[in-house]
VMD Tcl script that draws the C-alpha trace (Angstrom):
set ca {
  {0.00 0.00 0.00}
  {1.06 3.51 -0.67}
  {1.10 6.07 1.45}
  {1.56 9.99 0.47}
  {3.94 12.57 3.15}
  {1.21 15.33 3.83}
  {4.58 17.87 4.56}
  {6.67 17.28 1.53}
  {3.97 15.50 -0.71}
  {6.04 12.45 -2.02}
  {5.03 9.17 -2.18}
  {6.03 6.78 0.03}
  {5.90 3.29 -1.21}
  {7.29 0.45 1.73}
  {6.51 1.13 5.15}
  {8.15 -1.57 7.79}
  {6.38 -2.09 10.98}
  {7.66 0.55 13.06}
  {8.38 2.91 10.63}
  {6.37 6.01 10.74}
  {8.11 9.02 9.08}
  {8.39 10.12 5.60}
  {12.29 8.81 4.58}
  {12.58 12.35 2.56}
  {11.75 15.12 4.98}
  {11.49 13.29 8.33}
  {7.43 14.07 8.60}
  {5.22 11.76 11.10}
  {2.17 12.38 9.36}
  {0.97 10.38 6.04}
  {-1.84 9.80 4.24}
  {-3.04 6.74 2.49}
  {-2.63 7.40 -1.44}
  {-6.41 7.88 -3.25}
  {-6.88 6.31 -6.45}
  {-6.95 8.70 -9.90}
  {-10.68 7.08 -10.52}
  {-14.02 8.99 -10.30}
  {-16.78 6.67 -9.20}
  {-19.97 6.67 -10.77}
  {-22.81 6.05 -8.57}
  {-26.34 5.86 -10.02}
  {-28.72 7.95 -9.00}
  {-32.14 6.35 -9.45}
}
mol new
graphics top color blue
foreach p $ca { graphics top sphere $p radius 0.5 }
foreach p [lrange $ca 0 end-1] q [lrange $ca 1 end] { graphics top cylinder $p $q radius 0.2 }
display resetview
């Protein structure tokens, strides 16, 4: 699962178990990546 650094923006691909910063600027905080996709949900 990918993960995105909400400080520096980059992407953050392998996370271990107790590993909890971004490796780039040092952040604690990240976000789970969202997909590119709209979903279409029907209206009816």
């Amino acid at each position: 699962m990918s993960y995105v650094c909400l400080h520096c923006k980059r992407e953050v691909k392998v996370l271990e178990k107790n590993f909890v910063r971004c490796p780039y600027c040092g952040y604690r905080v990240l976000g789970k990546k969202r997909s590119s996709l709209a979903k279409e949900v029907p209206t009816n």
